[in-house]
RODREN-112214 format. One record per residue (C-alpha): y, x, z. Coordinates in nm, 2 decimals, decimal comma, padded with zeros to 4 digits, m for minus. Layout:
<nodes>
+--------+--------+--------+
:      Y :      X :      Z :
+--------+--------+--------+
:      Y :      X :      Z :
...
+--------+--------+--------+
</nodes>
This chain:
<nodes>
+--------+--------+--------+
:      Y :      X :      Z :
+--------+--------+--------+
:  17,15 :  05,71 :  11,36 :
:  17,05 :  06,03 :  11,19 :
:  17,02 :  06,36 :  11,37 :
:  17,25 :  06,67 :  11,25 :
:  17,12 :  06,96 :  11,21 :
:  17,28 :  07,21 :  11,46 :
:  17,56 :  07,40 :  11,32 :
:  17,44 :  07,79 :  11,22 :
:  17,11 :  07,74 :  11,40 :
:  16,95 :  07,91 :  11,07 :
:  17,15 :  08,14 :  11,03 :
:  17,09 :  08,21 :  11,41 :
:  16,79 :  08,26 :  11,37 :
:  16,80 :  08,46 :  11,02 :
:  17,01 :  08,71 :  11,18 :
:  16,77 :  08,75 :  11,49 :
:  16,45 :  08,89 :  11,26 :
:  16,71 :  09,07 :  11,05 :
:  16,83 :  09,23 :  11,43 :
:  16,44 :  09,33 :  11,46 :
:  16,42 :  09,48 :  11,10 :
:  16,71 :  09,66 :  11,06 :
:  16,68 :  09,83 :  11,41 :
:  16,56 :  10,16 :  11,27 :
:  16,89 :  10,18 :  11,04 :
:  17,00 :  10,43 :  11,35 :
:  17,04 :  10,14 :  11,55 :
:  17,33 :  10,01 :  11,47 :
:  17,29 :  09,77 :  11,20 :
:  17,01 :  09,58 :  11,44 :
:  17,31 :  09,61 :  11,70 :
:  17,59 :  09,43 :  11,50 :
:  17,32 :  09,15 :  11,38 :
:  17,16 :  09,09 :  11,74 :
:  17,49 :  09,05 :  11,90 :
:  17,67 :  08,85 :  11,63 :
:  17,33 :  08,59 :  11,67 :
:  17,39 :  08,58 :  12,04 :
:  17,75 :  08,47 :  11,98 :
:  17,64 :  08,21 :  11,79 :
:  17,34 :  08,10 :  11,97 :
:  17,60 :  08,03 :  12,29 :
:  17,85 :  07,84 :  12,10 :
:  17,53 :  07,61 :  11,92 :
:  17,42 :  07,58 :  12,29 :
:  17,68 :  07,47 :  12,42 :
:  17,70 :  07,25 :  12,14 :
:  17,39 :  07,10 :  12,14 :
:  17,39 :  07,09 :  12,55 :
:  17,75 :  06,85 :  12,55 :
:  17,55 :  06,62 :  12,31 :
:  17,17 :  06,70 :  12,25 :
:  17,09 :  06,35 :  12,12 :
:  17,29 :  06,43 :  11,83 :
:  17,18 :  06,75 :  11,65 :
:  16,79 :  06,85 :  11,59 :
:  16,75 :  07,26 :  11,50 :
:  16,79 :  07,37 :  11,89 :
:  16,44 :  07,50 :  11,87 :
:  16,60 :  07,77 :  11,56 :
:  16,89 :  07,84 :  11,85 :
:  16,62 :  07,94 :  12,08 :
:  16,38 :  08,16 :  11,91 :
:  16,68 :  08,32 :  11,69 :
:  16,83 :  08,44 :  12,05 :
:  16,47 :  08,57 :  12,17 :
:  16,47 :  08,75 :  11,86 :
:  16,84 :  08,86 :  11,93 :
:  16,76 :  09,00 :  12,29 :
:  16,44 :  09,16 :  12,12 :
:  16,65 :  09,32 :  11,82 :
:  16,95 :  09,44 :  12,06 :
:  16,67 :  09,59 :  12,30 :
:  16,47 :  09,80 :  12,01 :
:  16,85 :  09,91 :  11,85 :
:  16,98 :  10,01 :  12,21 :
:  16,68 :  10,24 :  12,24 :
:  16,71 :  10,38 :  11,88 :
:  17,04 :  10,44 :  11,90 :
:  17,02 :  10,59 :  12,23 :
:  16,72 :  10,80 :  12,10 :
:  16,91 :  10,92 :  11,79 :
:  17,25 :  11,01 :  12,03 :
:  17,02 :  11,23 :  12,25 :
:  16,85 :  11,37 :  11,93 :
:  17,15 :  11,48 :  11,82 :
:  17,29 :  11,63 :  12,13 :
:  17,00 :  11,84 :  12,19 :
:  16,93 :  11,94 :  11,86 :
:  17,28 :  11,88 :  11,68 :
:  17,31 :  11,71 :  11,33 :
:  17,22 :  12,05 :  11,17 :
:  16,89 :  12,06 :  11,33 :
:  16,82 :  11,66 :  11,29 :
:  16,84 :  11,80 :  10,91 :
:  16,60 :  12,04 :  10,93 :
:  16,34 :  11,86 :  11,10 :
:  16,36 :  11,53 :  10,84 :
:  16,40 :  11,78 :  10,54 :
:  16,06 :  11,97 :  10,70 :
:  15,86 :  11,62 :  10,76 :
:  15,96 :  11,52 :  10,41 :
:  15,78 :  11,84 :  10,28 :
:  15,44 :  11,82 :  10,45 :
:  15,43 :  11,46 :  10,35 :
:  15,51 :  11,58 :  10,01 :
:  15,25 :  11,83 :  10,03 :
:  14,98 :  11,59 :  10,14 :
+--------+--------+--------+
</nodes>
């Protein structure tokens, strides 16, 4: 008998690195792709865990959702970085300061 491949288990673990790369999109981005692969990676769990002699893949489950935790992590702290940014300084002053780094590296 041939071996299924786990349902979603790349796409698991496709949205687990995107969770890591899109974490410095002010957070949320890495947020909403961490949290959707952890979804998933529980359903293919339990999947794979009521018949594991069925599907192959569970190995994509389980670094995708290390990947997740990893990506949700990073995005937590940026976005909870950018939120006290912005209270201290206020959007206004977040402005300034990227408009002002953007000029010395033009400068350089």
């Amino acid at each position: 008998m041939e071996k299924q491949t786990l349902p979603n288990s790349t796409l698991i673990l496709v949205f687990g690195i995107l969770s890591i790369v899109t974490c410095c999109c002010y957070g949320i981005l890495g947020l909403i792709f961490g949290i959707v692969a952890l979804v998933l990676a529980k359903t293919a769990k339990q999947t794979y865990m009521a018949q594991p002699d069925i599907y192959e893949g569970y190995n994509n489950v389980k670094t995708g959702r290390i990947l997740a935790i990893i990506g949700v992590i990073l995005s937590g702290l940026y976005l909870l970085l950018n939120i006290v940014l912005v209270a201290i300084y206020g959007w206004d002053g977040m402005q300034e300061m990227v408009m002002e780094s953007m000029e010395v590296y033009q400068n350089q």
